[in-house]
C-alpha positions as CSV (number, residue, x, y, z in Angstrom):
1,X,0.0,0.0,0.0
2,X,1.1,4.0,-1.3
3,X,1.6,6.0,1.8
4,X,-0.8,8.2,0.2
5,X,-3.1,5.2,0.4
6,X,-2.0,4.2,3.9
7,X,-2.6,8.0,5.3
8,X,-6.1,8.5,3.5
9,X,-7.2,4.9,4.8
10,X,-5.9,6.0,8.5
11,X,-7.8,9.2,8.4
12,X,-10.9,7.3,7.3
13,X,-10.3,4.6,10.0
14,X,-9.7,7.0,12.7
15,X,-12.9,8.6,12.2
16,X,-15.3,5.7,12.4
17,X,-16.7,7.1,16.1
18,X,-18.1,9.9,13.7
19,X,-19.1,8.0,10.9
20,X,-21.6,5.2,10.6
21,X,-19.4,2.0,9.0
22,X,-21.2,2.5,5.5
23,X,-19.9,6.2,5.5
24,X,-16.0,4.9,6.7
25,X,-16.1,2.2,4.2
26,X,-16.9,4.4,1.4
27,X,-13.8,6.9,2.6
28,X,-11.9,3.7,2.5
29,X,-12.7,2.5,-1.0
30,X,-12.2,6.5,-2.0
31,X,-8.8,6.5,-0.9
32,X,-7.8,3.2,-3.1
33,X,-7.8,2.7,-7.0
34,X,-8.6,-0.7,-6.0
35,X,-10.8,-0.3,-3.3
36,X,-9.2,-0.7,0.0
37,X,-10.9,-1.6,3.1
38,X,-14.2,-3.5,2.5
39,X,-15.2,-5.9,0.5
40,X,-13.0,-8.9,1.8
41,X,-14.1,-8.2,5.6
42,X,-17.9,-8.6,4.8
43,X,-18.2,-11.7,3.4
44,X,-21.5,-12.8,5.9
45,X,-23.6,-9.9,3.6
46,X,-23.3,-13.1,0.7
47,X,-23.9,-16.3,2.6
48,X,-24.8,-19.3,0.5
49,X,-28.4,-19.7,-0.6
50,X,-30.2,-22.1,0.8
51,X,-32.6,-23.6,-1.7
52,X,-34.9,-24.8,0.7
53,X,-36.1,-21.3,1.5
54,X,-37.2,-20.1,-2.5
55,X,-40.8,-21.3,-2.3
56,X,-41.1,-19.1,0.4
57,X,-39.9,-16.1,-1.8
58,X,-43.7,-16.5,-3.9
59,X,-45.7,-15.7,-0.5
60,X,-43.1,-13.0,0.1
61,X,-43.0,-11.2,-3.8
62,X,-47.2,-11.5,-3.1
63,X,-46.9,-9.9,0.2
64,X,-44.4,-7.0,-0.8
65,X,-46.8,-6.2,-3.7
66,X,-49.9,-5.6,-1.8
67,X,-47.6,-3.3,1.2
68,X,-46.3,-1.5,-2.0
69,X,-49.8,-1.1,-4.0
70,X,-51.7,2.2,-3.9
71,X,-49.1,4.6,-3.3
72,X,-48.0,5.9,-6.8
73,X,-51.6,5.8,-9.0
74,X,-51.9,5.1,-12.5
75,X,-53.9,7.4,-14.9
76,X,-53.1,10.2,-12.4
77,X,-50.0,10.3,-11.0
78,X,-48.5,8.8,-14.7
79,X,-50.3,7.9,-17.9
80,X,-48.5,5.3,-20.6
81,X,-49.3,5.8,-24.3
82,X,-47.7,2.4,-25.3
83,X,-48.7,2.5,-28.8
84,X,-46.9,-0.2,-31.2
85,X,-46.2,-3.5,-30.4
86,X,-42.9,-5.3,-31.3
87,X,-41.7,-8.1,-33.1
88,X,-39.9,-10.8,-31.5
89,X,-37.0,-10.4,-33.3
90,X,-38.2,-7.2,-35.4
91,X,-36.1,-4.2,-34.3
92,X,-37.5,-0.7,-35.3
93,X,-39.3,2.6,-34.2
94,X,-43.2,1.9,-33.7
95,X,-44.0,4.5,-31.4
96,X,-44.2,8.2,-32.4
97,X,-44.8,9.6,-28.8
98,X,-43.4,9.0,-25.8
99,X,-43.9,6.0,-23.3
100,X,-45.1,8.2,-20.0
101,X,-47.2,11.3,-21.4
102,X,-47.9,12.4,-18.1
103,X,-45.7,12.1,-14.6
104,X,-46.8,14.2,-11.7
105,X,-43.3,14.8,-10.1
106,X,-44.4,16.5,-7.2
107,X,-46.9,14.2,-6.2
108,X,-44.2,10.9,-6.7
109,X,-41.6,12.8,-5.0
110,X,-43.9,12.1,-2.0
111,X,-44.3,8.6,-1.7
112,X,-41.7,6.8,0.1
113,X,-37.9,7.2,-1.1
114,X,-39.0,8.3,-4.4
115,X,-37.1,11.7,-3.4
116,X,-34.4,10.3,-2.2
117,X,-33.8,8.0,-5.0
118,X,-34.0,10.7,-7.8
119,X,-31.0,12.5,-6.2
120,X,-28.7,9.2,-6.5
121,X,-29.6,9.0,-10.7
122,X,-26.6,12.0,-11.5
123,X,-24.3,10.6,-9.7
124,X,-22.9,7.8,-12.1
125,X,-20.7,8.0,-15.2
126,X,-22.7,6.2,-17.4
127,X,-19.7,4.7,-19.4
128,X,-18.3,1.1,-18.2
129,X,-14.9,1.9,-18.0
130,X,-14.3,5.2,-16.2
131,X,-13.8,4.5,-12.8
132,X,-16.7,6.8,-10.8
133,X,-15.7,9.6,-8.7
134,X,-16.2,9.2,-5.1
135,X,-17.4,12.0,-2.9
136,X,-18.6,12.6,0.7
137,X,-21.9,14.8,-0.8
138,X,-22.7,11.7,-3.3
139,X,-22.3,9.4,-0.1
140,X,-24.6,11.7,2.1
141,X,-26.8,10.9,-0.4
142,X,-26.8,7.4,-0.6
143,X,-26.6,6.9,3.0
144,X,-29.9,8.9,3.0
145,X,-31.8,6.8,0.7
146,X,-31.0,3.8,2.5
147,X,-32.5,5.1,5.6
148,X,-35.5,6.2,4.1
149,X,-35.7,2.2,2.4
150,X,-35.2,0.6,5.7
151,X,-38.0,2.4,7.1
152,X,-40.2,1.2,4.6
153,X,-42.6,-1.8,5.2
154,X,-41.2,-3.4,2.2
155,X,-37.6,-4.0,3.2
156,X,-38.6,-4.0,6.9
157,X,-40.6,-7.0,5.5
158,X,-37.2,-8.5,3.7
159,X,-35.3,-8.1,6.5
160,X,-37.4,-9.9,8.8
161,X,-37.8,-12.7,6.2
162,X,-34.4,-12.6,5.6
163,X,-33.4,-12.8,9.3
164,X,-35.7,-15.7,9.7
165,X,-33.8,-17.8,6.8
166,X,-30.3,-16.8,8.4
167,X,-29.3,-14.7,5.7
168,X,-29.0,-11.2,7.2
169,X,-28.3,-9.8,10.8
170,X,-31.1,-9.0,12.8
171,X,-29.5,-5.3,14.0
172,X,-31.0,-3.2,11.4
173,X,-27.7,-1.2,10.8
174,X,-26.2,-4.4,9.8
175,X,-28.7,-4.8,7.3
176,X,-28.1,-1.4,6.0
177,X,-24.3,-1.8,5.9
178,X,-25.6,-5.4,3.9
179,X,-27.7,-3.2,1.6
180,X,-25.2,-0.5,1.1
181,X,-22.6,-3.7,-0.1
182,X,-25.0,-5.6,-2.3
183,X,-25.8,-2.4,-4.1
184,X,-23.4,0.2,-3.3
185,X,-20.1,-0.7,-2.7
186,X,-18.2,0.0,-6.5
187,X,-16.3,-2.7,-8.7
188,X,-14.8,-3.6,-11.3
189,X,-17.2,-4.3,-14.4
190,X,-14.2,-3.5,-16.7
191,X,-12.0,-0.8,-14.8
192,X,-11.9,-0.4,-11.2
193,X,-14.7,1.3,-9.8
194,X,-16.8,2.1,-12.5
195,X,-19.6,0.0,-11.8
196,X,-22.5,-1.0,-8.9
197,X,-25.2,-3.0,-8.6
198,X,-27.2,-0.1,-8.2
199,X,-26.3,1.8,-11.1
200,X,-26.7,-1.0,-13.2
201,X,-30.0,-2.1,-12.3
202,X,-31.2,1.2,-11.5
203,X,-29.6,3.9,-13.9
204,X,-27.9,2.2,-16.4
205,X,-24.7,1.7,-18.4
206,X,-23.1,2.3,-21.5
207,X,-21.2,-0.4,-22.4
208,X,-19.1,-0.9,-25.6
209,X,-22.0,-0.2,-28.7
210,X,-24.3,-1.9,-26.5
211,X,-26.9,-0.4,-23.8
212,X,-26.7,-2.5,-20.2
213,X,-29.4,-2.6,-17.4
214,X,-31.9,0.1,-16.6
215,X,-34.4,-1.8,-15.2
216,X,-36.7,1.0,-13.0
217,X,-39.2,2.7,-14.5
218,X,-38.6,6.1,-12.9
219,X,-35.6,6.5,-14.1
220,X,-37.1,5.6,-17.6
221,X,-39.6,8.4,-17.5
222,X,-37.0,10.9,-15.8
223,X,-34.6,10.2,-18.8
224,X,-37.6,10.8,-21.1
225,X,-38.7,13.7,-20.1
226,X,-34.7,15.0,-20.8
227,X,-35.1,14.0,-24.1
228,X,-32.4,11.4,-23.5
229,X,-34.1,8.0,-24.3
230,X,-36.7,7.3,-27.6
231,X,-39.4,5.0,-26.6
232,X,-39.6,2.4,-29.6
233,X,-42.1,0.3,-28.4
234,X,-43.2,-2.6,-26.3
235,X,-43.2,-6.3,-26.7
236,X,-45.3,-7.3,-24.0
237,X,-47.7,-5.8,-21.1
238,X,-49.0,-7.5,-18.0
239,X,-51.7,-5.4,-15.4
240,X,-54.2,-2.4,-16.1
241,X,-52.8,0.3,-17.2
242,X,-49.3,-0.7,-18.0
243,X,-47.8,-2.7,-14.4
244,X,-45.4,-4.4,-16.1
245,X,-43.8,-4.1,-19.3
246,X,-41.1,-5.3,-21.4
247,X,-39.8,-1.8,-23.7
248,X,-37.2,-1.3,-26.2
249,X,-35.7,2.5,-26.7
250,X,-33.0,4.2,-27.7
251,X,-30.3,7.0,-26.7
252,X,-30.1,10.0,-29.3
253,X,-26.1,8.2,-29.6
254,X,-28.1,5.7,-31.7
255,X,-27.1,3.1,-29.4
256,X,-30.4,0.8,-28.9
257,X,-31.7,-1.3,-25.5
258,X,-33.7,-4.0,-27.6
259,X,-35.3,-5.2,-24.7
260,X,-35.5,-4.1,-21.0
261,X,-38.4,-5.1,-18.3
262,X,-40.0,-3.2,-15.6
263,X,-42.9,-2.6,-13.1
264,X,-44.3,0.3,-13.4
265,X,-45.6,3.0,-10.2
266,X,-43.9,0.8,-7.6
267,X,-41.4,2.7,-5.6
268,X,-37.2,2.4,-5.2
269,X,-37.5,0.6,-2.2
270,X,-40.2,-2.3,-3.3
271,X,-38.0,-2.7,-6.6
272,X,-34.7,-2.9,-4.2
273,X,-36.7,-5.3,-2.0
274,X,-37.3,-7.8,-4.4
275,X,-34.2,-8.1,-5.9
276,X,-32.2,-8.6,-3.1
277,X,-34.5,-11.2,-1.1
278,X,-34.3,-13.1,-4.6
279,X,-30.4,-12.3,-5.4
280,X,-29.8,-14.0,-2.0
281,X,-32.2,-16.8,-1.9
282,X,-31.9,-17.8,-5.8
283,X,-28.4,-18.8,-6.5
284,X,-28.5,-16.9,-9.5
285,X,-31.5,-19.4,-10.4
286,X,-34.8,-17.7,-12.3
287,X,-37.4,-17.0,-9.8
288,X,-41.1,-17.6,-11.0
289,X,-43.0,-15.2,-8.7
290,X,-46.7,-13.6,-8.5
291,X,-47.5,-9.3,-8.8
292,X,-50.4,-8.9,-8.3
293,X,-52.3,-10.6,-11.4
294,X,-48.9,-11.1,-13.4
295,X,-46.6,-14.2,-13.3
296,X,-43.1,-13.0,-14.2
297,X,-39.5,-14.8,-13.8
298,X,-37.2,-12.6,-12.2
299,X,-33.7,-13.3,-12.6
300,X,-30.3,-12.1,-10.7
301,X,-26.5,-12.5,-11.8
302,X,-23.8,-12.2,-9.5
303,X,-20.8,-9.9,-11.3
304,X,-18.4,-13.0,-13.1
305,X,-15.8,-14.4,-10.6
306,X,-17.4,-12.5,-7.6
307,X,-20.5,-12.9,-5.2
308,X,-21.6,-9.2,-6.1
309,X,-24.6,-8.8,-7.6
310,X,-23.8,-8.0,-11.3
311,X,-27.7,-7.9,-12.0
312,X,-31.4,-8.3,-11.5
313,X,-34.7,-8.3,-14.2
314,X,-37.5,-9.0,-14.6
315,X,-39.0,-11.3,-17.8
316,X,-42.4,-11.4,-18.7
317,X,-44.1,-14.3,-20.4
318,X,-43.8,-14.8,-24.3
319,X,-40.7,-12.5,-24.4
320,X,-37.5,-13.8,-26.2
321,X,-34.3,-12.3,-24.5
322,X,-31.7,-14.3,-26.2
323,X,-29.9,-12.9,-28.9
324,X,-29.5,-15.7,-31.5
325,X,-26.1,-17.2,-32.2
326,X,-24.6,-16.1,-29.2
327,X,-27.2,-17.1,-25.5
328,X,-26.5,-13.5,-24.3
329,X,-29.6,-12.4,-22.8
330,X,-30.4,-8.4,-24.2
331,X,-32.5,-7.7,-21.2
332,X,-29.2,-8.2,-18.8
């Protein structure tokens, strides 16, 4: 280790009695180009998953649903325009207008870590590659969101299901410091740092001529309304209006997503809620679960060679994700 390493990671260490460990741990990844100080201490936030407990996960999905439901409505807080429907394997514009023709922001900003979760989508460089830049105000930020999610019915659900199956800490800090490493804590997707869980799943990436992730439906319309994504189309639908759909667009780069799922008018924290009770009981198996009247497959990665999660989707019925010739899945 640098001494400029060794110094920064000693400053960071020294102030843990300020800090909560997720804050320290962050300073301490910060200080290292290859992330010094976290990620091989934690091991217990992966333990093996224990396939006995992944009926259960059906009763849980159900559950989560019905805490989350109600809270963001559909026809007024948002309305979809889906317009045309695509091929399986037909690529192309069919849709003239945009996806979400009305969002009422300051009535979604109100339900529950909806605000906090908007202020964590500009804080990623969308390009794999470019190692992100760490920074206490980005880290305030995060460390906010999560506890506004652990507050939330939905994850204080998860955790106590979670708990019960031996596969987090019952101390609800521990659980956010578990949270903060399944999701937060940066790797390597191609260079050091420049790549999460979250920002996958949640904001997206820009890999090389290829789009990755973006799986949340917020961040979908908020990208919209910037003019930075072109709604092609759908492929499939499941729920009145909208619920879940499976959408392909495009950045004004010309890059093209073919295919990527989501629910629609749930909040951050159900969305984070069900991927990580399924990334840890599923052994990166797909999940057949129940929303509401929709059965869907959800499906988690962990990052290659690693027991991070590298991603988490959804897949509606009837919808091809495999690109021929090759088994890579385009939803991923």
């Amino acid at each position: 280790m640098s001494k400029t390493v060794s110094k920064c990671a000693s400053n960071a260490t020294s102030r843990r009695n300020s800090f909560s460990w997720i804050f320290t741990c962050y300073l301490l990844i910060a200080c290292s180009p290859v992330g010094f100080g976290c990620r091989s201490t934690k091991n217990e936030f992966y333990p093996e998953a224990d396939k006995s407990h992944n009926d259960d996960l059906i009763s849980l999905v159900s559950e989560l649903w019905e805490l989350d439901g109600a809270q963001i409505r559909p026809g007024t807080d948002y309305k979809l325009n889906l317009q045309g429907k695509l091929e399986k394997r037909i690529q192309g514009d069919k849709a003239k207008d945009r996806l979400f023709t009305s969002v009422k922001w300051s009535t979604i900003r109100r339900a529950p870590t909806v605000s906090e979760f908007l202020k964590l989508l500009d804080n990623y460089e969308p390009v794999v590659g470019i190692s992100e830049e760490l920074t206490i105000e980005k880290q305030l930020e995060v460390d906010a969101f999560l506890d506004a999610v652990i507050k939330t019915p939905v994850m204080r659900r998860t955790h106590q299901f979670l708990v019960d199956r031996g596969l987090s800490k019952h101390d609800l800090e521990q659980f956010k410091q578990q949270l903060f490493s399944i999701w937060f804590e940066p790797y390597k997707r191609r260079r050091s740092r420049d790549s999460s869980a979250f920002e996958h799943v949640f904001v997206g990436e820009q890999g090389y001529n290829q789009l990755l992730g973006l799986h949340n439906w917020i961040q979908f319309a908020e990208q919209e309304a910037q003019n930075k994504i072109d709604y092609q189309g759908y492929y499939a639908t499941c729920g009145t209006p909208g619920g879940l759909a499976t959408v392909s667009f495009r950045l004004p780069s010309g890059l093209v997503k073919p295919r990527t799922s989501f629910p629609i008018g749930t909040t951050p924290a159900f969305e984070m809620a069900l991927y990580t009770a399924t990334f840890l009981t599923s052994d990166q198996r797909p999940q057949s679960v129940r929303l509401g009247p929709c059965t869907v497959t959800v499906q988690c990665h962990s990052l290659r060679n690693t027991k991070k999660m590298g991603t988490c989707y959804l897949q509606l019925p009837g919808v091809e994700t495999k690109l021929p010739g090759t088994g890579e899945d385009e939803t991923d």
